[in-house]
C-alpha positions in Angstrom: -141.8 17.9 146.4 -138.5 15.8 148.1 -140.3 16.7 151.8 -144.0 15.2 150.2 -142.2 12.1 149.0 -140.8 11.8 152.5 -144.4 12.4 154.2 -145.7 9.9 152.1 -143.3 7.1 152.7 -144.1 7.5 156.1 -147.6 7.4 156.1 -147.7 4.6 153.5 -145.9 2.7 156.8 -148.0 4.1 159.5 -151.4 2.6 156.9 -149.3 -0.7 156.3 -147.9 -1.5 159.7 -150.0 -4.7 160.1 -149.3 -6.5 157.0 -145.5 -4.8 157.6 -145.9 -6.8 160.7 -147.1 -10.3 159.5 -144.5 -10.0 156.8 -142.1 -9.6 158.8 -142.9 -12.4 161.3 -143.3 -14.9 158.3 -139.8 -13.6 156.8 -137.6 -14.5 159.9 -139.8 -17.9 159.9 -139.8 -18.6 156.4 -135.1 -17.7 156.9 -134.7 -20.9 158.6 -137.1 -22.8 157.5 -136.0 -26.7 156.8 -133.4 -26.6 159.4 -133.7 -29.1 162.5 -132.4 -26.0 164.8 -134.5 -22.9 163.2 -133.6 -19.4 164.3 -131.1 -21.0 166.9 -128.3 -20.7 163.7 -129.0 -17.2 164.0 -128.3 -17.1 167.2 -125.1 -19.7 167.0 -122.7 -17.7 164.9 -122.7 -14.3 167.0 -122.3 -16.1 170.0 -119.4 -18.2 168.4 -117.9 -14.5 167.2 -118.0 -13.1 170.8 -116.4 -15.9 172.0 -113.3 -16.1 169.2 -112.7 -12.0 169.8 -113.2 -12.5 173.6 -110.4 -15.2 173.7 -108.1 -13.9 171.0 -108.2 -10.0 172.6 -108.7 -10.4 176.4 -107.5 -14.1 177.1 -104.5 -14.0 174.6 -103.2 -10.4 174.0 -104.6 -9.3 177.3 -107.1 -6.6 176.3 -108.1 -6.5 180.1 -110.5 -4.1 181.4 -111.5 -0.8 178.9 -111.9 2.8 180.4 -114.9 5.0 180.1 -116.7 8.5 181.0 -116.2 9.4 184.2 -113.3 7.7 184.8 -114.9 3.8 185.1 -114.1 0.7 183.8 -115.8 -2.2 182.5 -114.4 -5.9 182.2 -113.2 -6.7 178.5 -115.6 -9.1 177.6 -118.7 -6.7 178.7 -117.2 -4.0 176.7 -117.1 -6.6 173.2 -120.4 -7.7 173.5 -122.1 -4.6 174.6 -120.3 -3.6 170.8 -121.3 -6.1 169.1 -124.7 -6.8 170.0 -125.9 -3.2 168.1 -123.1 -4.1 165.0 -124.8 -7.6 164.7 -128.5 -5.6 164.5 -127.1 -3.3 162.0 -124.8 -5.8 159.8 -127.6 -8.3 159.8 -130.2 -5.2 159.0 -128.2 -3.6 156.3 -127.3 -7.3 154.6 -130.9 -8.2 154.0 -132.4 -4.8 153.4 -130.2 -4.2 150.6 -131.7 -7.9 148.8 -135.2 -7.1 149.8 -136.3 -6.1 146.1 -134.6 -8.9 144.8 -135.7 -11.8 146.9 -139.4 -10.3 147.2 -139.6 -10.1 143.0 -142.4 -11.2 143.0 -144.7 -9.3 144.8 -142.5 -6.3 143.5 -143.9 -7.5 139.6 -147.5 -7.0 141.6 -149.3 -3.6 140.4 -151.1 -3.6 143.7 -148.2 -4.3 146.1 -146.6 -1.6 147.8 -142.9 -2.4 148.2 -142.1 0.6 150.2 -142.5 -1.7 152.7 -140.3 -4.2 151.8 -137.2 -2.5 153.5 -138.8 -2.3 156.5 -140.0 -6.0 156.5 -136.4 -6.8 156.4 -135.3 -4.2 159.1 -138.1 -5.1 161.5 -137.0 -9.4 160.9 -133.6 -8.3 162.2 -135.1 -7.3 165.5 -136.2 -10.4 166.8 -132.4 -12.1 166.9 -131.8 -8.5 168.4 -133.9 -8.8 171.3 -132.1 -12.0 172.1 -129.0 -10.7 172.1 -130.2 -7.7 174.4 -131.5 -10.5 177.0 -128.4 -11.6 177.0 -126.1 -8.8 177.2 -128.3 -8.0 180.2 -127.4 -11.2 181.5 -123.6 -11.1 181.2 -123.9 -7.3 182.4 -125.8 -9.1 185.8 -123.1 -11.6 186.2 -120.6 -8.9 186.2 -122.5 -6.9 188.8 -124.0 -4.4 186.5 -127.2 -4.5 187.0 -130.5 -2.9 184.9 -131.0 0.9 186.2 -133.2 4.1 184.4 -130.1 4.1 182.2 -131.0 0.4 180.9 -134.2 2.3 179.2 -131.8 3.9 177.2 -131.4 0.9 174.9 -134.8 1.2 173.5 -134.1 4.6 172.2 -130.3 3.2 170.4 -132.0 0.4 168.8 -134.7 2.8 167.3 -131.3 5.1 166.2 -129.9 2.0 164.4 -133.5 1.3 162.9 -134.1 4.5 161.6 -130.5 4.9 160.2 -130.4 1.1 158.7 -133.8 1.7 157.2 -132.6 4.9 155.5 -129.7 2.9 154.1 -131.8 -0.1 153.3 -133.7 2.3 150.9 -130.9 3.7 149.2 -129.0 -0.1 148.6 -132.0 -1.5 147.9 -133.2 0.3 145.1 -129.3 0.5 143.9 -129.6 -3.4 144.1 -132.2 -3.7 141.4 -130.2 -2.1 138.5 -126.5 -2.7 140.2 -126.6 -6.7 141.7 -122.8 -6.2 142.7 -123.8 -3.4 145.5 -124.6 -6.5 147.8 -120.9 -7.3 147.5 -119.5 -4.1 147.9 -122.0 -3.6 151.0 -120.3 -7.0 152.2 -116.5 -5.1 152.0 -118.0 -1.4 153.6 -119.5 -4.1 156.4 -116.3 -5.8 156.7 -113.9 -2.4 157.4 -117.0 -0.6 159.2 -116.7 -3.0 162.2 -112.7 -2.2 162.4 -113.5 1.7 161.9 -116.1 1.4 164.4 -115.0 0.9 168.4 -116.3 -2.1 168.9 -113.2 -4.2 169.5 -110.7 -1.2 170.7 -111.7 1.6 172.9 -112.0 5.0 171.2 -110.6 6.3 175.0 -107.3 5.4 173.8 -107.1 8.0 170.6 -105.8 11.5 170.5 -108.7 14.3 170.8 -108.0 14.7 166.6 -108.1 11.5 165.6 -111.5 10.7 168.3 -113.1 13.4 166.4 -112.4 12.1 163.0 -113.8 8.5 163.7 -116.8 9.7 165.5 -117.7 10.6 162.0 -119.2 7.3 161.5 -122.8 7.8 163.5 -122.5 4.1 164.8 -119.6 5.5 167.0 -122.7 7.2 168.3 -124.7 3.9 168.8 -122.1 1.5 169.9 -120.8 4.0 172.7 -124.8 4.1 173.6 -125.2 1.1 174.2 -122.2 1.0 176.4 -123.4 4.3 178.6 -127.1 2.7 178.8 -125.4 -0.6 180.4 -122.4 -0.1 182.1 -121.2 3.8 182.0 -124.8 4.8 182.9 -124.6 8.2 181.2 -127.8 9.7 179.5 -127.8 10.1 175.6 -128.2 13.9 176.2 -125.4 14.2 177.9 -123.5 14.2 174.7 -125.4 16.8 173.0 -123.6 17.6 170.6 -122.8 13.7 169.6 -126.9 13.4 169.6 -127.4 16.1 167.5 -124.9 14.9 164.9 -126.5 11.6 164.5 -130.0 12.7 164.2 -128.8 15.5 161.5 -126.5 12.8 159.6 -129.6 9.9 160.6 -132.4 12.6 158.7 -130.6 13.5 155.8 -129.6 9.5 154.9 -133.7 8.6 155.1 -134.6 11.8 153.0 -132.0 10.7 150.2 -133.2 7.5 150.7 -136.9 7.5 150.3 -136.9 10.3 147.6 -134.2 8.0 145.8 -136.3 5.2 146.7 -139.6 6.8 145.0 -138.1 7.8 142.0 -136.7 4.3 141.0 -139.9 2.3 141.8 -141.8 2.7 138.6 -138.6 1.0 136.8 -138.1 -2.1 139.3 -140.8 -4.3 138.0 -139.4 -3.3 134.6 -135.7 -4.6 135.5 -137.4 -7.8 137.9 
């Protein structure tokens, strides 16, 4: 029953994917709508954050250059933003799949509607600011002399990682959202310790074998570290087999709770709306 639930939440995407598409579109336009600089607020603030950690950790306390596989290092300021460009995807992601249900009401109160894709409208909005900030990692990885290789490809396979496993979230807060409106706060805290818990600022070189295996736990170890190898490391994803096979298995079972959780609430949101 759970794995026909599952089939059908996929194929109800794969039959929707154009109007997921418009949606999508007119939901990043319709987020800065009325503002004289648009999307470029979206943009604004994680460039502002990169540049506060940047100077407070490297500049101030001396972070200076961070080790990695095979014994190379990468300037400071490469290794933040190649960190946080993933955690911005995923935060921002998260943040507004969780209200989707709520802020789309209306078309939830619709018999017609579908709003199993409603998630993934919200998901799929985060990308655009996320190619941005993938241009200009790029960028900054070019001004440092690390320039695009075969390992670059890389990053299209870690941002579809962090969609699948943000999505699979997104259906489990989202539907918790409708009956429990304080899980948008408490997603705010778990955001707010997840970057710390996460090596995004701090290199997870540094820890003991124990405690490296205990925080790589948290599958965007998996992602941020990606994102690293595909840019500056250049390591393959495969390489660390049994890291990959962790994620997927961990990625999986999230989006299988998630969608059967999802399907069995649905009947009562419009109800609750």
């Amino acid at each position: 029953m759970d794995r026909d639930k599952k089939a059908n939440l996929i194929g109800e995407l794969i039959r929707n994917r154009e109007l997921i598409w418009k949606l999508a579109r007119n939901d990043f336009k319709k987020r800065y709508a009325g503002s004289y600089l648009g999307a470029v607020w979206a943009m604004i603030q994680p460039v502002v954050t990169i540049v506060m950690y940047y100077i407070v950790f490297d500049v101030i306390m001396g972070a200076g250059a961070q080790s990695g596989p095979r014994a190379t290092t990468i300037p400071y300021v490469l290794f933040l933003t190649t960190g946080l460009v993933p955690w911005f995807f995923f935060s921002e992601a998260l943040t507004h799949g969780t209200s989707a249900m709520v802020e789309y009401n209306y078309l939830v109160k619709k018999v017609v509607f579908n709003v199993s894709i409603l998630p993934v409208i919200k998901v799929l909005a985060a990308i655009f600011i996320h190619i941005f900030f993938v241009f200009v990692m790029l960028v900054m990885a070019c001004i440092y002399q690390y320039y695009p290789s075969v390992y670059t490809i890389q990053i299209i396979y870690y941002s579809l990682c962090t969609f699948v496993l943000v999505l699979g979230m997104s259906y489990i807060t989202g539907a918790v959202m409708v009956f429990f409106r304080d899980i948008a706060q408490i997603i705010g805290i778990v955001l707010q310790i997840g970057m710390w818990a996460t090596p995004i600022l701090w290199n997870i070189e540094t820890l003991s074998p124990t405690w490296r295996l205990i925080i790589s736990i948290n599958p965007l170890v998996y992602i941020v570290n990606g994102y690293r190898n595909a840019v500056c490391y250049k390591v393959w994803f495969f390489e660390d087999i049994w890291g990959t096979l962790y994620f997927w298995a961990f990625t999986i079972i999230i989006f299988c709770l998630g969608s059967t959780l999802f399907k069995r609430m649905k009947p009562h949101f419009a109800d609750v709306l």
